[in-house]
Each structure stands twice: as C-alpha cells, then as structure tokens.
VOTIPA-106011 format. One line per field, with one value per atom (N, C-alpha, C): residue in one letter; chain; atom name; x negated, y negated, z negated. Coordinates in Angstrom, 2 decimals. Atoms other than C-alpha are relative to their C-alpha. Layout:
lonu = c(A, ...)
torvo = c(A, ...)
palum = c(CA, ...)
x = c(X, ...)
y = c(Y, ...)
z = c(Z, ...)
END
This chain:
lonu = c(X, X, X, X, X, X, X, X, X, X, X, X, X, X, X, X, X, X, X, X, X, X, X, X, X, X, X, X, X, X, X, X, X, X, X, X, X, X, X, X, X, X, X, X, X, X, X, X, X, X, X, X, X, X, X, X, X, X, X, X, X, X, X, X, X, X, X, X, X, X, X, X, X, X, X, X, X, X, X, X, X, X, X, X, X, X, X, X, X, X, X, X, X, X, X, X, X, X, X, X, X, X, X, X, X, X, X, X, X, X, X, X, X, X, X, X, X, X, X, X, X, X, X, X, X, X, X, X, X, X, X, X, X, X, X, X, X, X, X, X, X, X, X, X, X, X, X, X, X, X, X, X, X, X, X, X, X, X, X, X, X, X, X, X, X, X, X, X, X, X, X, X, X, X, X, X, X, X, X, X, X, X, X, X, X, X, X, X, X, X, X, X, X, X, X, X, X, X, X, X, X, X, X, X, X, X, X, X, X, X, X, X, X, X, X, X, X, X, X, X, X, X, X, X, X, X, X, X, X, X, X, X, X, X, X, X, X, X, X, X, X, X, X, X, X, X, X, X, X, X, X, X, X, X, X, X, X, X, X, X, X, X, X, X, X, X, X, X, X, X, X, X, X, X, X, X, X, X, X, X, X, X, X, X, X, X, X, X, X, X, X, X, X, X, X, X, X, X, X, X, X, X, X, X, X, X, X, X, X, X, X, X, X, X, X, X, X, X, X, X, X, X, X, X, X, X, X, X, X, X, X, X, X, X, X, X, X, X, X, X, X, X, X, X, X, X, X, X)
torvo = c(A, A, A, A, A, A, A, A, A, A, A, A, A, A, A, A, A, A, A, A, A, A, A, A, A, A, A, A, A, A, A, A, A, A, A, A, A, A, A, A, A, A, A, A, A, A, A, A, A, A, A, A, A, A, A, A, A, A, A, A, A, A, A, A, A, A, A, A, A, A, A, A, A, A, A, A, A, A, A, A, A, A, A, A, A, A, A, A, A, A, A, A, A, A, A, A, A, A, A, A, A, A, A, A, A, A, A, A, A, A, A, A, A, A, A, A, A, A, A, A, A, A, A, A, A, A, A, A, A, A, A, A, A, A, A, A, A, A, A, A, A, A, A, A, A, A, A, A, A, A, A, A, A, A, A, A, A, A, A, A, A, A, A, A, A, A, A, A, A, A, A, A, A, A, A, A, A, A, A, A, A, A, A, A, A, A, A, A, A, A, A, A, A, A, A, A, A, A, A, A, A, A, A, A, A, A, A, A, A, A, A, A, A, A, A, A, A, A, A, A, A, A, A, A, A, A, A, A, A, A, A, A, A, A, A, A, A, A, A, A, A, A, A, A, A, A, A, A, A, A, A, A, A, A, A, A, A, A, A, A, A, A, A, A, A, A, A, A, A, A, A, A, A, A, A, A, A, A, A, A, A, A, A, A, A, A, A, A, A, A, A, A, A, A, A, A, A, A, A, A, A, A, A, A, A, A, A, A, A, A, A, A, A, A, A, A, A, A, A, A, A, A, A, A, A, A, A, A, A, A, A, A, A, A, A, A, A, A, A, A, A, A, A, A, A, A, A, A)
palum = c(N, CA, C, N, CA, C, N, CA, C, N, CA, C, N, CA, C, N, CA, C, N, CA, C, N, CA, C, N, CA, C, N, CA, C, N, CA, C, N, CA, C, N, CA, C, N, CA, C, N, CA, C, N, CA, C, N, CA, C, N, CA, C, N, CA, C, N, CA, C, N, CA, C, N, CA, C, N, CA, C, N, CA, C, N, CA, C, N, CA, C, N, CA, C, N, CA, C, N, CA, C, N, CA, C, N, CA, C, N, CA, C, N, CA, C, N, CA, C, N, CA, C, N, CA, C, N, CA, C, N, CA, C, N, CA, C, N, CA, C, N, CA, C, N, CA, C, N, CA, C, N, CA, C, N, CA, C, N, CA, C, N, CA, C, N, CA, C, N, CA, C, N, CA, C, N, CA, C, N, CA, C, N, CA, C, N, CA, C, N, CA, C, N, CA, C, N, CA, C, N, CA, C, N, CA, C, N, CA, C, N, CA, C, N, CA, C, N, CA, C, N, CA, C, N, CA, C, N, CA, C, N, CA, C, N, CA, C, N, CA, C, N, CA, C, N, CA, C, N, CA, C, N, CA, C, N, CA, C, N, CA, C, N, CA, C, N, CA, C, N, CA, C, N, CA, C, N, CA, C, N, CA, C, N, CA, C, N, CA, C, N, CA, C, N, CA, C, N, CA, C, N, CA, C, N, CA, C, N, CA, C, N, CA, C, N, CA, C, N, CA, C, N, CA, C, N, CA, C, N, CA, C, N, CA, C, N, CA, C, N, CA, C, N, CA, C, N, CA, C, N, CA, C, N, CA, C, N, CA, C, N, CA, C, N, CA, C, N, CA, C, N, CA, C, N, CA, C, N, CA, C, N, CA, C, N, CA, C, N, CA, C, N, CA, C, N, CA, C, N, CA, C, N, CA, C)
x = c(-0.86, 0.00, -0.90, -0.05, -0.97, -0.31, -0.15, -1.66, 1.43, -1.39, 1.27, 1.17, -0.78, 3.45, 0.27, 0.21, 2.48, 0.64, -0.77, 3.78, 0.98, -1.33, 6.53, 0.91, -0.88, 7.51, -0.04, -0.33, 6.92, 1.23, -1.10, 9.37, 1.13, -0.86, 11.64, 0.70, -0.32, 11.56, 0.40, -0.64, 11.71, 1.52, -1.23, 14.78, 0.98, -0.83, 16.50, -0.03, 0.39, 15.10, 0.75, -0.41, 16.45, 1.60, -1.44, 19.77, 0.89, -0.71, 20.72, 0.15, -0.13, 20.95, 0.28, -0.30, 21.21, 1.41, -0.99, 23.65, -0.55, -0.19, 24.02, 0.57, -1.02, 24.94, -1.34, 1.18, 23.18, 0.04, 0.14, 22.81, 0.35, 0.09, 24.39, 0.44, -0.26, 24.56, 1.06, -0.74, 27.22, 0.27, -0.52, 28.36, 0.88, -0.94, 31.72, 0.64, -0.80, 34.10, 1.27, -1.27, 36.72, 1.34, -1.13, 40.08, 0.88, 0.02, 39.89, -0.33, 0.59, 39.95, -0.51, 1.03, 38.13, -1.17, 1.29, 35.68, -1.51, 1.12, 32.20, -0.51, 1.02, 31.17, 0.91, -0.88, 34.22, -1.33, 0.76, 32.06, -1.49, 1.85, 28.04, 0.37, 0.20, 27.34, -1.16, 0.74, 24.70, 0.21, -0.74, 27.06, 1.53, -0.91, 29.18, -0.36, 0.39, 29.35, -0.78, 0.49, 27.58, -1.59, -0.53, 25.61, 0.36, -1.09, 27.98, -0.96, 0.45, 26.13, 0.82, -0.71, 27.98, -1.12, 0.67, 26.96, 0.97, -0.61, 27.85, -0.08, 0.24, 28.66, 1.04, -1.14, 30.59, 0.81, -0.36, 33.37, -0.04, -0.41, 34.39, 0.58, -1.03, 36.75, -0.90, 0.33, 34.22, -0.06, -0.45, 35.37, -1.00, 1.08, 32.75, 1.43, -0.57, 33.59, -1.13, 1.04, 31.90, 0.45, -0.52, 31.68, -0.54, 0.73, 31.35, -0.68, 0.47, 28.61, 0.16, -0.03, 28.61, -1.43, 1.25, 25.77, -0.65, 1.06, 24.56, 0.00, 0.40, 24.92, -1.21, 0.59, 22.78, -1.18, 1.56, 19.31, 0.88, -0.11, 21.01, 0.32, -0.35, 22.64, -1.05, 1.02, 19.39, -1.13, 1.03, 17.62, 0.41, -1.05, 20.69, -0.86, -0.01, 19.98, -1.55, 1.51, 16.06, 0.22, 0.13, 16.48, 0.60, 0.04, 18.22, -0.60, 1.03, 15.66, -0.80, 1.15, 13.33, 0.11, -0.51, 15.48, -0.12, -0.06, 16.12, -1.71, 0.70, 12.36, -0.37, 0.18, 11.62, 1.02, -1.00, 14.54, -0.81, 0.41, 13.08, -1.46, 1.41, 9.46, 0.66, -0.11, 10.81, 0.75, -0.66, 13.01, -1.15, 1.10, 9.79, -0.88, 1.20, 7.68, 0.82, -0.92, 11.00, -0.13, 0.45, 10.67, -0.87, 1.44, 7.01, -0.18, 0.55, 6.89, 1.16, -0.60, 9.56, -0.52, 0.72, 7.77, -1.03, 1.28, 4.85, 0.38, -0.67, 7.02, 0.28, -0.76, 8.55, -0.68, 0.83, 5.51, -0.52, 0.89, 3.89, 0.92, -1.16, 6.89, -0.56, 0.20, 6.40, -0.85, 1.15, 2.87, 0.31, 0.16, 3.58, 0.92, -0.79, 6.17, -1.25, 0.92, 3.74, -1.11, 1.00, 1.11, 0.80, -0.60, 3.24, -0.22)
y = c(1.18, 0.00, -1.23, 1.27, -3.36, -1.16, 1.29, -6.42, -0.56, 0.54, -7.86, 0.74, -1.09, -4.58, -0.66, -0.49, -4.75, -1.45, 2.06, -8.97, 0.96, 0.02, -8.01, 0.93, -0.96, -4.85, -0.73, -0.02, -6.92, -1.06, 0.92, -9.83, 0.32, -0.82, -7.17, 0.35, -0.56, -5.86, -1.17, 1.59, -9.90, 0.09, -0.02, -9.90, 1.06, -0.75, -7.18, -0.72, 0.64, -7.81, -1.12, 1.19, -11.08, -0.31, 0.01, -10.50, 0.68, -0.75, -8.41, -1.55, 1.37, -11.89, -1.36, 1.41, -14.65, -0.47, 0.82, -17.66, -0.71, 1.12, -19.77, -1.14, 0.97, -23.07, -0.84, 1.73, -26.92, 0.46, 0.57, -27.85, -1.32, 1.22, -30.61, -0.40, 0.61, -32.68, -1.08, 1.18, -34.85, -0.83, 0.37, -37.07, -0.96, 0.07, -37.69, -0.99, 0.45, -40.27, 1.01, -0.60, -39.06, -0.36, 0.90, -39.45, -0.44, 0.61, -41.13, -1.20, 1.44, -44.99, -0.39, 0.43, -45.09, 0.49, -0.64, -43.00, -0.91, 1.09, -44.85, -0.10, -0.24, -43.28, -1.02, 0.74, -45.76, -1.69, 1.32, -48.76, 0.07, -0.45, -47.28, 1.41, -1.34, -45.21, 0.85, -1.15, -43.69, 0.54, -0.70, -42.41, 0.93, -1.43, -40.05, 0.95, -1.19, -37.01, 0.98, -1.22, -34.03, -0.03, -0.49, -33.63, 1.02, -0.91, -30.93, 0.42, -0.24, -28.97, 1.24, -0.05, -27.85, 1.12, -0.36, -25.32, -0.21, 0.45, -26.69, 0.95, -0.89, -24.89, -0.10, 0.07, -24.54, 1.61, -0.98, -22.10, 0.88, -0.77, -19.41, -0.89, 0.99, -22.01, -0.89, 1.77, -24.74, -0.68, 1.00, -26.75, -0.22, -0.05, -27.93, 0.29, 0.00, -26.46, 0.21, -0.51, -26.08, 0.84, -1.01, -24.04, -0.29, 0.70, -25.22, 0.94, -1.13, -23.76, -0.17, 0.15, -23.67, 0.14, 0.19, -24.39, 0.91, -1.34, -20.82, 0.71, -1.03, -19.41, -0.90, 0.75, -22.58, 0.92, -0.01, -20.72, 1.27, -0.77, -17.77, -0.54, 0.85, -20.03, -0.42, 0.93, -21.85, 1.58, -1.24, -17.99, 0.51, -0.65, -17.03, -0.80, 0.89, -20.00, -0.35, 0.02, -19.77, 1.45, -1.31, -16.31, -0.06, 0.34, -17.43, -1.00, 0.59, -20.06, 0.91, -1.26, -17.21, 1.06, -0.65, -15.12, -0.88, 1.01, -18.05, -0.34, -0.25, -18.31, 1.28, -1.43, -14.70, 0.23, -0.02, -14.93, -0.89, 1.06, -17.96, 0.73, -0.63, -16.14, 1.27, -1.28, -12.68, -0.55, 0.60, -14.73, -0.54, 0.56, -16.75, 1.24, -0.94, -13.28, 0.43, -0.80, -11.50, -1.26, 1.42, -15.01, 0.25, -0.23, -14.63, 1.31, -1.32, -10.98, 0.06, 0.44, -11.43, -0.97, 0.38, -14.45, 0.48, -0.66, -12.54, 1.39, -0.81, -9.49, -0.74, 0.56, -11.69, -0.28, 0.29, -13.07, 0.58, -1.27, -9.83, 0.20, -0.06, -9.11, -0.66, 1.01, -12.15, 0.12, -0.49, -11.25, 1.12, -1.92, -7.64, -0.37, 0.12, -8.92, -0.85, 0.72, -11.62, 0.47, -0.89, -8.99, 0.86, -0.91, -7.02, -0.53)
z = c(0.00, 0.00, 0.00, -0.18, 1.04, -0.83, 0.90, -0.71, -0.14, -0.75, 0.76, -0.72, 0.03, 0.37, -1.97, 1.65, -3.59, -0.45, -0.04, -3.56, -0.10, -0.13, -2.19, -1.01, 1.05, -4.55, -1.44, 1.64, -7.54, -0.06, -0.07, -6.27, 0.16, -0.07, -5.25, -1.66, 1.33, -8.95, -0.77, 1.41, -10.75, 1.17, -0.68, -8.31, -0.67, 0.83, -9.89, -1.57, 1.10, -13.36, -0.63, 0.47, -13.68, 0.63, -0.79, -11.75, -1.23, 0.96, -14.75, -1.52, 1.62, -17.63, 1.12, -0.55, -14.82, 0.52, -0.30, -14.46, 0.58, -0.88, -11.61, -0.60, 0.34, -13.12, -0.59, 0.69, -14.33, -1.68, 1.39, -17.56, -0.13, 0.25, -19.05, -1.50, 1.28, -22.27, -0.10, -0.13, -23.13, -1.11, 1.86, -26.30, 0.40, 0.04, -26.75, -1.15, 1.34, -28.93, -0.01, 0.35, -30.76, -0.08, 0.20, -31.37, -1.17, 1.38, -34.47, -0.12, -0.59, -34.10, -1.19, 0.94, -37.16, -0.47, 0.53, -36.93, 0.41, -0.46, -36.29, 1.39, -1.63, -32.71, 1.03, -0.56, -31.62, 0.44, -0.03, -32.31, -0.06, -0.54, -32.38, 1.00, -0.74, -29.40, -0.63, 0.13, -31.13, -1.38, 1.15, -33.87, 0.79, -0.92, -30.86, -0.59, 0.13, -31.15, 1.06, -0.85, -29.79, -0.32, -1.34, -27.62, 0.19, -0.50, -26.40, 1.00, -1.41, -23.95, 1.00, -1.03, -20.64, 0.79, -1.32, -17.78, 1.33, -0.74, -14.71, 1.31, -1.21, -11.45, 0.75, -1.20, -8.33, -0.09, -0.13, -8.28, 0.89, -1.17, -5.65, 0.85, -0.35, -4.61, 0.32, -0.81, -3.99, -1.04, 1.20, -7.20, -0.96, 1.31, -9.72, -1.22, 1.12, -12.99, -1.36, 0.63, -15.83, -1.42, 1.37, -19.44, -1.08, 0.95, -22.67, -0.83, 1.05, -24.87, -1.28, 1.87, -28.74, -0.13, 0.39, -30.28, -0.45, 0.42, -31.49, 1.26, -1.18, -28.01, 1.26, -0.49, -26.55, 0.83, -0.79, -26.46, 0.99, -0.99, -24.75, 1.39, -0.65, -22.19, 0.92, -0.29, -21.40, 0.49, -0.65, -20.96, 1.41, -1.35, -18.42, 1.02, -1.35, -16.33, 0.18, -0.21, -16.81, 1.26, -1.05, -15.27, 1.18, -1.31, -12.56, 0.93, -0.34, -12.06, 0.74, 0.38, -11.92, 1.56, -0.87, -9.59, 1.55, -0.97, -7.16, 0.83, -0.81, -6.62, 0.41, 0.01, -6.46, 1.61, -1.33, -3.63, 0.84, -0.30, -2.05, 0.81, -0.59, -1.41, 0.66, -0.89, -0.31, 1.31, -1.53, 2.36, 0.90, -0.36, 3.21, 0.63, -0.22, 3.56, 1.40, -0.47, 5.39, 1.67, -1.06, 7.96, 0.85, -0.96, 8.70, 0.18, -0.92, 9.24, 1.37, -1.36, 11.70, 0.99, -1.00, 13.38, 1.07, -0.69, 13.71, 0.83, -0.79, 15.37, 1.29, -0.82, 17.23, 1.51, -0.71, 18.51, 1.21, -0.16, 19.29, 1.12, -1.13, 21.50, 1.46, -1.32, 23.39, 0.81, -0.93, 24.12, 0.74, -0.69, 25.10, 1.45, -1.40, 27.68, 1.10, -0.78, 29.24, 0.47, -0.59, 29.65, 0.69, -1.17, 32.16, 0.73)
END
C-alpha cells in the first residue's frame, strides 16, 4: 500500500469515526431580557441574562432552525460539532484526492487517444 493509499484509509476511517458523535450546526450565544420589568437586565445590558447557547442549522426544509442547549450538556454540544468540524475536513481532502486521481485518469486518456 501506497503512501497515498495509507492517507486516504486513515481519512476514510476519521470519516467514519467522527460521523458516529457529529452535528451539523453553528454555535451561538445569546443574552436575553426578561419578562420582568423590574428585573435589572431591563435597564443594564450587562445584567441580561444568559448567555444561552444555541446550535444553529438549516433544516431538511431549507429553514434555519436552531436548538437550545442547557448548560450541562454545553461541552457535549461543542464535541458534536467539533467532530463534525473534523469530519467536514476529512470529507473535504478525500473529495480533493477523489478530484485529482480522476484528473490525472482523465488526462492519461487524453494522451492515449492523441497517440493514435
């Protein structure tokens, strides 16, 4: 096996690997007033609440939606969408490899006809 070959089987494998815990979706923070016109975050913004953090994403449908996390499931949240970080390049290079060995087929072709 290849230099190449041995790339590609390990990006193959973070591609699985990380397909098994990953979320597609942003990250976002938000801080919120309440609805309590006396509570203080009414009149200091930096007495809101939160920050509330959000994963953001596009549905099936197209539609941004997003999902609210709670604050003890945060770090998991933030591992999901690392791993699909993770995945996304891991995808990203095997498409890139899958590209240029086709160019270079492609190529090869071209020559083999033009030498007839």
């Amino acid at each position: 096996m290849g230099k190449q070959d041995g790339k590609r089987a390990k990006l193959l494998r973070d591609l699985v690997r990380h397909a098994e815990t990953m979320i597609q979706a942003g990250v976002s923070r938000t801080t919120r007033t309440c609805s309590t016109p006396s509570c203080g975050c009414h009149v200091d913004p930096s007495r809101r609440h939160g920050p509330h953090m959000y994963l953001t994403f596009r549905s099936a449908a197209g539609k941004s939606a997003s999902v609210y996390v709670a604050p003890e499931h945060v770090a998991e949240a933030l591992a999901a969408k690392g791993a699909w970080d993770r995945f996304w390049d891991a995808a990203v290079a095997v498409a890139a490899g899958n590209r240029e060995g086709r160019r270079r087929r492609w190529q090869r072709g071209r020559r083999a006809r033009r030498a007839r």
